[in-house]
GUTORLO-561792 format. One line per 5 residues: number of its first residue (from 1); for each residue x, y, z of C-alpha. Coordinates in pm, 1 decimal. Example, Ala and Ser with C-alpha at 12.3 -4.5 7.8 and 13.67 -1.06 7.14 Angstrom:
BEGIN
1> 1230.0/-450.0/780.0; 1367.0/-106.0/714.0
***
This chain:
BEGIN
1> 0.0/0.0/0.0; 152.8/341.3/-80.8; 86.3/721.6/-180.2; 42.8/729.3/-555.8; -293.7/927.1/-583.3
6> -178.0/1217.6/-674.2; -106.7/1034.9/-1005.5; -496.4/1009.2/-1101.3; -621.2/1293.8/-1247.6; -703.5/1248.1/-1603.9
11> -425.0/1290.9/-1892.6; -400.8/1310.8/-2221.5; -83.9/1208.5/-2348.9; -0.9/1451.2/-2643.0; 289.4/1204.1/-2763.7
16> 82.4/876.9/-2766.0; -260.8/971.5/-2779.8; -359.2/771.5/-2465.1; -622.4/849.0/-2244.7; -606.7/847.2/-1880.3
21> -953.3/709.4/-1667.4; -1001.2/898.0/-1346.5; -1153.6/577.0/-1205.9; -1129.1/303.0/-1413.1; -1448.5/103.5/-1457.4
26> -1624.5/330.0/-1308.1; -1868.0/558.3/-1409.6; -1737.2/846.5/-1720.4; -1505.9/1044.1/-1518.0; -1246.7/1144.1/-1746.4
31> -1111.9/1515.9/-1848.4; -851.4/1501.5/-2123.1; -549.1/1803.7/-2033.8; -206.4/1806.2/-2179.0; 83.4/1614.9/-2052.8
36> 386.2/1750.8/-2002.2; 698.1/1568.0/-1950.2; 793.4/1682.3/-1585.3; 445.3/1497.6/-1511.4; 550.1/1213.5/-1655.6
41> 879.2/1209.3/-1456.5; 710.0/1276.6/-1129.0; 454.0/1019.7/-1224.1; 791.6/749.7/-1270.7; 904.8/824.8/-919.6
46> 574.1/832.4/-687.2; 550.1/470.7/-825.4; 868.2/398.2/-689.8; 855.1/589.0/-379.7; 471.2/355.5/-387.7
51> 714.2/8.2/-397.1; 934.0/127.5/-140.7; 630.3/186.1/87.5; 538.8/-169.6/3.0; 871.9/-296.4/74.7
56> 875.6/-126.0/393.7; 565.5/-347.9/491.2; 714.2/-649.1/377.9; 972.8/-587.7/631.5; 756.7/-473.3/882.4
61> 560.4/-754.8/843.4; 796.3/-1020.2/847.8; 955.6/-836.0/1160.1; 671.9/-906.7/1395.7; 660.9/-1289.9/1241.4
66> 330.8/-1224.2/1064.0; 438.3/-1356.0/667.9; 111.9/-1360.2/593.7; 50.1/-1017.5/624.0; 358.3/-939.6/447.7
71> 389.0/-1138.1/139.0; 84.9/-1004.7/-39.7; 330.7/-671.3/-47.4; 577.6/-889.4/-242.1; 288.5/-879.6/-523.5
76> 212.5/-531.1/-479.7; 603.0/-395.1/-525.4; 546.0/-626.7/-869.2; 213.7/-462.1/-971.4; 418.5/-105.8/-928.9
81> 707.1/-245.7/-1085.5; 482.6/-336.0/-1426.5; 339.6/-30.6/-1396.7; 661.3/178.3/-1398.7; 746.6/-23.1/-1693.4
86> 412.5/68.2/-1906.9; 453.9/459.9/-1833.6; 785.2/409.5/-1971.2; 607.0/282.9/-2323.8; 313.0/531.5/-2252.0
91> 86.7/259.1/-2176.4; -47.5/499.7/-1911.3; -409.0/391.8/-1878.7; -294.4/50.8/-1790.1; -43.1/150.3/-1598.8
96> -268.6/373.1/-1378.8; -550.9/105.0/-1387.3; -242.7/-130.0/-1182.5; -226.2/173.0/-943.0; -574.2/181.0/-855.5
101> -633.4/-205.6/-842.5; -317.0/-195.6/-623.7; -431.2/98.3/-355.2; -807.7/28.4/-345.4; -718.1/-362.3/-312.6
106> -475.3/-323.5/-53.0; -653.4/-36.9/127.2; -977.2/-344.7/184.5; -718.9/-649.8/245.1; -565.6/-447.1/528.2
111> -851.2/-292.0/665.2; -1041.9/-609.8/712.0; -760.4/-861.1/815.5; -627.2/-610.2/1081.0; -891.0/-389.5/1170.5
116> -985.8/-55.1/1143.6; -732.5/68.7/1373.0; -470.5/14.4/1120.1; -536.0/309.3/917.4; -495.6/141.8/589.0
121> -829.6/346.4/505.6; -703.9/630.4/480.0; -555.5/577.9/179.1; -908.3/584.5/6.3; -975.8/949.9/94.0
126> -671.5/1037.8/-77.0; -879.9/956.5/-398.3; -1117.3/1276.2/-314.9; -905.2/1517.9/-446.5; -739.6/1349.3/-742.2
131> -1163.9/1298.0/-848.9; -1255.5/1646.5/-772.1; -997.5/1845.8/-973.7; -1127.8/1584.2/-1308.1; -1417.0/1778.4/-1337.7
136> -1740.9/1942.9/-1295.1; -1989.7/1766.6/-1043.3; -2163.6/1593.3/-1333.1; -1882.1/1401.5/-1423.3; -1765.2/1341.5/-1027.9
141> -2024.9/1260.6/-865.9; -2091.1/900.0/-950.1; -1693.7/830.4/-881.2; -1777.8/1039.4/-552.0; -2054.4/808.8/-493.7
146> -1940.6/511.0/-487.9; -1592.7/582.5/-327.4; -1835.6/696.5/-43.5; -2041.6/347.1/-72.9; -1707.0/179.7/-73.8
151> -1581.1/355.2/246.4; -1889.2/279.6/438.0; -1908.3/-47.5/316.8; -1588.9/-139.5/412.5; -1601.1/56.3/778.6
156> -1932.8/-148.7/833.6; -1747.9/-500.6/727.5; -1460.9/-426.1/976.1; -1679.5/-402.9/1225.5; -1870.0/-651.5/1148.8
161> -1613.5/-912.0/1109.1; -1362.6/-729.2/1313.3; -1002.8/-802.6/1257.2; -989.9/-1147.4/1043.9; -594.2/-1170.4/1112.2
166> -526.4/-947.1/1437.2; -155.0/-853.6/1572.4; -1.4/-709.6/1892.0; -182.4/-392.7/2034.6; 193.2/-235.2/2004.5
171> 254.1/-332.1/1624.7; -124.7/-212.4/1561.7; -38.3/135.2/1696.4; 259.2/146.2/1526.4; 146.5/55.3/1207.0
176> -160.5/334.8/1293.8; 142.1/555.6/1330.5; 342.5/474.9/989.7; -7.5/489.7/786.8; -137.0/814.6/960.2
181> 203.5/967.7/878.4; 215.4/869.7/485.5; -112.5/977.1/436.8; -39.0/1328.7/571.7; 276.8/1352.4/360.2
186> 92.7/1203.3/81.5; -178.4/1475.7/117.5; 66.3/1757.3/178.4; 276.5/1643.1/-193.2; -81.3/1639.8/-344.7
191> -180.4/1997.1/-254.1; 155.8/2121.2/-333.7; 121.0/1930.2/-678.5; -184.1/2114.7/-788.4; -128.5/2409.0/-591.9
196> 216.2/2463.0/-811.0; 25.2/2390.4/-1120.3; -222.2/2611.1/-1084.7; 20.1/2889.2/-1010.1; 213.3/2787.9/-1364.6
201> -110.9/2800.7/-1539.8; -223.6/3160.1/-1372.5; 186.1/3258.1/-1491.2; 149.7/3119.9/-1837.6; -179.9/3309.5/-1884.5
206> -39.5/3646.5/-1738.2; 260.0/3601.7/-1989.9; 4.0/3536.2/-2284.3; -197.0/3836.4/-2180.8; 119.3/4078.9/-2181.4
211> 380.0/3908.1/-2388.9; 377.1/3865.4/-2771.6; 385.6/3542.6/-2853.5; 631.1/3588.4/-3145.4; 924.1/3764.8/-2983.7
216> 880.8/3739.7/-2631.4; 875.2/4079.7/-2584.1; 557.0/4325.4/-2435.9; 258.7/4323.1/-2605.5; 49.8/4608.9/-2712.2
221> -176.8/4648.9/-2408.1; 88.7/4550.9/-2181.2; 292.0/4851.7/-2272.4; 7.2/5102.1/-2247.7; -56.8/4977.8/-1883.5
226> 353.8/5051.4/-1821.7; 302.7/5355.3/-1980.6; 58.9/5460.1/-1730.5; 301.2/5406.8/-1438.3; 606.5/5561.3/-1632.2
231> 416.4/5870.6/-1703.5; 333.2/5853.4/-1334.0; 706.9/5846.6/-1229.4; 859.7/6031.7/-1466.5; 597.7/6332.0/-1354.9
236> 713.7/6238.5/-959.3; 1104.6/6272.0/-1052.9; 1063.5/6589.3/-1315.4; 1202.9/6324.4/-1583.8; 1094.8/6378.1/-1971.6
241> 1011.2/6040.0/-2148.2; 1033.8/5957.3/-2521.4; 860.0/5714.9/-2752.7; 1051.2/5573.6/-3053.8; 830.9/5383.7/-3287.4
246> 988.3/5225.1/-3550.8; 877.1/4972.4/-3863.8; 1100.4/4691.2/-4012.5; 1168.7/4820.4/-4412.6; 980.6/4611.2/-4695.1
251> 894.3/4367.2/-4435.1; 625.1/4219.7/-4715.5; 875.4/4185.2/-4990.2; 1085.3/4001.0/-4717.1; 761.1/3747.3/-4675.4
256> 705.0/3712.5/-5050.0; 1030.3/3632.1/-5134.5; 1131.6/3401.7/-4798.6; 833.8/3274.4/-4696.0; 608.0/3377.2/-4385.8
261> 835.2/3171.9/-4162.3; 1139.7/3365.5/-4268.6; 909.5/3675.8/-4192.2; 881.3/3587.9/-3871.0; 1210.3/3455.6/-3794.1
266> 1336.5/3816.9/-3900.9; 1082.2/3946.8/-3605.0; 1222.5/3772.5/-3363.7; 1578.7/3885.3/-3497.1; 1486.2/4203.2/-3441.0
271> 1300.3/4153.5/-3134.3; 1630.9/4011.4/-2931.7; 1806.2/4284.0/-3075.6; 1652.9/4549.8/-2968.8; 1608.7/4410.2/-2567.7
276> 1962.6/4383.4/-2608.9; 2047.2/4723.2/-2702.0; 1781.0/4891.6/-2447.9; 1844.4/5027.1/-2061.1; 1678.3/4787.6/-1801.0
281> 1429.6/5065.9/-1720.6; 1342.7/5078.4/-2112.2; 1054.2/4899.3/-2223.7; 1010.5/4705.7/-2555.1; 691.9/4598.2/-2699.5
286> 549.0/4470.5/-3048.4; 350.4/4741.8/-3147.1; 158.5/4548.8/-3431.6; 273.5/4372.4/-3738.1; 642.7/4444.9/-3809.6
291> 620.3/4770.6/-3589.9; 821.2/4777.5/-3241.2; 725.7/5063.5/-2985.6; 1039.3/5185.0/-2749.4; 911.6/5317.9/-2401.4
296> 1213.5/5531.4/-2282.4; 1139.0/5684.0/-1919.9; 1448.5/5966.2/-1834.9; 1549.7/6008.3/-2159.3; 1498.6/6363.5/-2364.7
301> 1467.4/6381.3/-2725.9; 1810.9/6357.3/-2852.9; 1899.6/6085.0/-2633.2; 1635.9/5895.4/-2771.9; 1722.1/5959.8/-3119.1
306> 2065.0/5874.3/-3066.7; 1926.5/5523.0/-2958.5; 1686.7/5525.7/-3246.7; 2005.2/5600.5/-3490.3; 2224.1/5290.9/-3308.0
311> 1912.9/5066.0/-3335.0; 1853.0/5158.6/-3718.4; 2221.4/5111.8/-3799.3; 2265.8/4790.5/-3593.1; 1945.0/4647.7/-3822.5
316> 2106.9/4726.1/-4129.9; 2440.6/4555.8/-4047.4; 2283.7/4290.7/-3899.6; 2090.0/3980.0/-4135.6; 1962.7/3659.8/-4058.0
321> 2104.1/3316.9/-4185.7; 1757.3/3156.4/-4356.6; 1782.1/2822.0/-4554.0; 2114.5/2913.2/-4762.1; 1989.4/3299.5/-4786.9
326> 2095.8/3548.6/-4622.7; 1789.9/3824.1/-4519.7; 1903.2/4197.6/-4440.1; 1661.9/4476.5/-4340.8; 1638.4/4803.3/-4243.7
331> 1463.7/5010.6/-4023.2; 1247.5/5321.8/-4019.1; 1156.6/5524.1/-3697.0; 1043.7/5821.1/-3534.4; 1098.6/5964.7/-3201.6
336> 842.7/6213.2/-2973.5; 906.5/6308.3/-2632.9; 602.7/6349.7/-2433.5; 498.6/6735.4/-2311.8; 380.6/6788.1/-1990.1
341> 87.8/6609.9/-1894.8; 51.5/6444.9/-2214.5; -110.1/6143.8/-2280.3; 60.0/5824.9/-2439.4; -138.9/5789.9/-2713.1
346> -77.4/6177.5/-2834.8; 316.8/6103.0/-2838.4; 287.8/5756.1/-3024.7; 58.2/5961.9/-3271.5; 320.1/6220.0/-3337.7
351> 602.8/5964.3/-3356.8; 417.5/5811.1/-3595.6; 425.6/6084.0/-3796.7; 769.9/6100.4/-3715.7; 861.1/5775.4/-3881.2
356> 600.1/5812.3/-4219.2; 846.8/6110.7/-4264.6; 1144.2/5852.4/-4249.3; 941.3/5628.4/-4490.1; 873.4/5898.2/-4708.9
361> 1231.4/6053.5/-4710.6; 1354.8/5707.0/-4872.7; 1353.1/5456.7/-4553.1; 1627.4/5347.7/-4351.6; 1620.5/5700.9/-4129.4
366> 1543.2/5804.3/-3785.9; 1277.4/6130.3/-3772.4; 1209.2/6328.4/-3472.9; 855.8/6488.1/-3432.7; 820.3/6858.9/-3424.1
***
């Protein structure tokens, strides 16, 4: 008997295409999410950790002379051992389904040949959870059901028959002890488990709502909700703050004649590039398309220009390798510093004028707005 629960949650294995049952046999409760490979490896080692637990009955067991309560864990460290084998070929479903058989079996075996008192039930509440987080009520409730029916039915059978192969009031407590202490470490790893998972998801969705997916850098809205706080500061200190937008040269000719992929492989070129070449403080988003906004708190016209100028030359001596080719661009910008109490949206505007007079003036330039 060991802690594998946390194991049981549905999964959909994106490289095999196997489905995992929350409860197999029972009832519909299944939820298909998308498995990632640190799962998989945690998955690998609570089955081992679950045939050392066994093998620590085994010698518990045979300790206090009682070999029939201890080899049955000799076919339990197998069970875990076949399973560990079929998550290593994906055969996940049957490898859970050997989980299950193994801590629901063993759970009832110990329960009604030593009694209550020996805790082995505890190992079937560790199931709530893992059936919970599956789904919505409709699909948990019959697994919820009859985990509940099993419980009851198994409490009212110990009593009933009380303990069919009963030990020494000292090894009963102490095997109390051992169980009462696995399942609260077994719980604890559980929470932790989908309490770190849920904080990953809730990180990948704030980095999907302010990052551009492209080239990692801020996104649109993101930057105007900086901008916010930056215009905030900068008012605080007495700082100016400039905009520099700028617009990647012919970027369609570079898609008709490479390829879309090349297109965006030139993006996120230029997208590294320009973090590099930025201040900490500086922010760096993907304005739209093949245009790139610069966010420059403390910095005055000029000295954004000058960075404008070092960005646009840096482009055009740079070029991308791209399936025996090599891709140059160029760069166009403008550059507004914001007035007094200005809004955002007022400087972009004028720095986009700023740069249409670069595109107009032949490309490749750096304009600063009137």
């Amino acid at each position: 008997m060991s802690a594998t629960q946390e194991i049981i949650p549905s999964v959909t294995d994106v490289t095999r295409g196997s489905r995992l049952d929350v409860m197999p046999g029972v009832g519909s409760a299944e939820r298909r999410t998308r498995a990632h490979g640190a799962f998989w490896i945690m998955v690998r080692r609570v089955v081992v950790l679950a045939a050392c637990v066994d093998f620590a009955f085994l010698a518990f067991f045979l300790a206090i002379g009682e070999p029939r309560q201890a080899w049955p864990n000799v076919l339990s460290i197998a069970m875990y051992a076949a399973a560990y084998a079929l998550l290593t070929k994906r055969r996940n479903a049957l490898a859970l389904f050997l989980v299950w058989t193994e801590v629901v079996g063993h759970a009832a075996l110990g329960t009604l040949f030593l009694g209550w008192d020996s805790g082995f039930h505890y190992y079937l509440l560790m199931f709530i959870p893992a059936i919970i987080v599956s789904g919505g009520w409709r699909v948990t409730i019959f697994p919820l059901l009859f985990l509940f029916a099993f419980y009851l039915g198994l409490h009212a059978a110990s009593y009933a028959l009380g303990a069919l192969a009963p030990i020494g009031r000292g090894d009963l407590w102490a095997l109390n002890v051992f169980n009462v202490a696995i399942f609260f470490v077994m719980a604890s790893y559980t929470a932790r488990f989908y309490s770190e998972n849920v904080r990953k998801s809730e990180r990948k969705l704030r980095q999907s709502a302010t990052t551009d997916a492209l080239t990692g850098l801020a996104n649109r809205g993101h930057l105007l909700d900086l901008a916010k706080q930056c215009i905030a500061q900068a008012g605080r200190r007495g700082e100016n703050m400039s905009v520099v937008l700028a617009d990647i040269d012919h970027f369609k000719q570079i898609n008709d004649r490479f390829g879309h992929e090349a297109g965006d492989q030139v993006l996120r070129h230029a997208g590294k590039m320009f973090g590099c070449m930025c201040r900490e403080r500086d922010i760096v988003a993907r304005w739209g398309g093949e245009e790139f906004l610069f966010l420059l708190p403390g910095t005055d016209s000029e000295d954004a220009r000058q960075l404008a100028e070092r960005i646009r030359v840096a482009c055009e001596a740079a070029g991308i390798e791209w399936r025996q080719a090599n891709i140059r661009f160029t760069l166009s910008a403008g550059v507004s510093t914001l007035a007094p109490a200005e809004d955002i949206n007022a400087a972009i505007g004028r720095a986009d004028k700023a740069l249409y007079q670069s595109k107009f003036a032949g490309r490749n330039l750096v304009s600063v707005a009137d």
